[in-house]
C-alpha positions as CSV (number, residue, x, y, z in Angstrom):
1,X,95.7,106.4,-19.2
2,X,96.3,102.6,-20.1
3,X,97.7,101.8,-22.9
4,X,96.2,98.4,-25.0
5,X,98.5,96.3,-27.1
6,X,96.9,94.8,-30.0
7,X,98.5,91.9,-31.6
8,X,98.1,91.1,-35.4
9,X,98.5,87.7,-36.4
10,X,98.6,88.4,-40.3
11,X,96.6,85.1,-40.2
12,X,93.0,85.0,-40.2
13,X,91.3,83.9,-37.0
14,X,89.5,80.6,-38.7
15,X,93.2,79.8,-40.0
16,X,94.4,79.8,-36.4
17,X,91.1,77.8,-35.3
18,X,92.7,74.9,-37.8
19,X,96.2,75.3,-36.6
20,X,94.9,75.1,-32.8
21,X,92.3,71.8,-33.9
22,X,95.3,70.2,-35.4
23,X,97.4,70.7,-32.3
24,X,95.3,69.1,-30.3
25,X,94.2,66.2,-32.6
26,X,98.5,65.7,-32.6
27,X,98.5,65.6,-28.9
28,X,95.7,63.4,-28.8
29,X,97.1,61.0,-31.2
30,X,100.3,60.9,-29.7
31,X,98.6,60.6,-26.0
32,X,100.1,57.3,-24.3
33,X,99.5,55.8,-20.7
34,X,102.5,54.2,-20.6
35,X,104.8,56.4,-20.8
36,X,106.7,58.4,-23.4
37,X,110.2,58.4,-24.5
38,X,112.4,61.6,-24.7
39,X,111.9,62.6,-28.0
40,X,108.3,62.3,-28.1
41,X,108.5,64.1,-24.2
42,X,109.7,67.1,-25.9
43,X,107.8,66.7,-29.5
44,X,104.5,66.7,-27.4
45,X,106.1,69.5,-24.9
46,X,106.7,71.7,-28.2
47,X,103.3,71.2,-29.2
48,X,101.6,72.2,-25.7
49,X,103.9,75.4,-26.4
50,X,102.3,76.1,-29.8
51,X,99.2,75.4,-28.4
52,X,99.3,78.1,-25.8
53,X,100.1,80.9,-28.4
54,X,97.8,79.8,-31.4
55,X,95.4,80.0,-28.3
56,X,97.0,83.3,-27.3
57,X,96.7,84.9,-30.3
58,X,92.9,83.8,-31.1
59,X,92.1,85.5,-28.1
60,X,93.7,88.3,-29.4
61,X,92.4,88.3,-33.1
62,X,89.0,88.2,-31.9
């Protein structure tokens, strides 16, 4: 028998909607053709990150 993990955000899911919206309006503001500097290389890399787990755990809180 499988077992199911369930992950619980304490959060609710419409608060993880606005974290996720917010994300991606930051990445889109900070979007650049020309280029990017190290620090903002590794501010927008951090971001993709928190990106893929706030969209992790909607999927999960659903």
């Amino acid at each position: 028998m499988a077992t199911h993990c369930h992950i619980t955000t304490g959060l609710p899911v419409e608060t993880l909607h606005k974290i996720h919206d917010c994300l991606a309006l930051a990445l889109d503001a900070t979007e650049s053709p020309a280029g990017y500097p190290q620090p903002m290389r590794e501010a927008r890399s951090y971001m993709r990150a928190a990106l893929r787990q706030t969209n992790r755990l909607i999927g999960g809180a659903q």
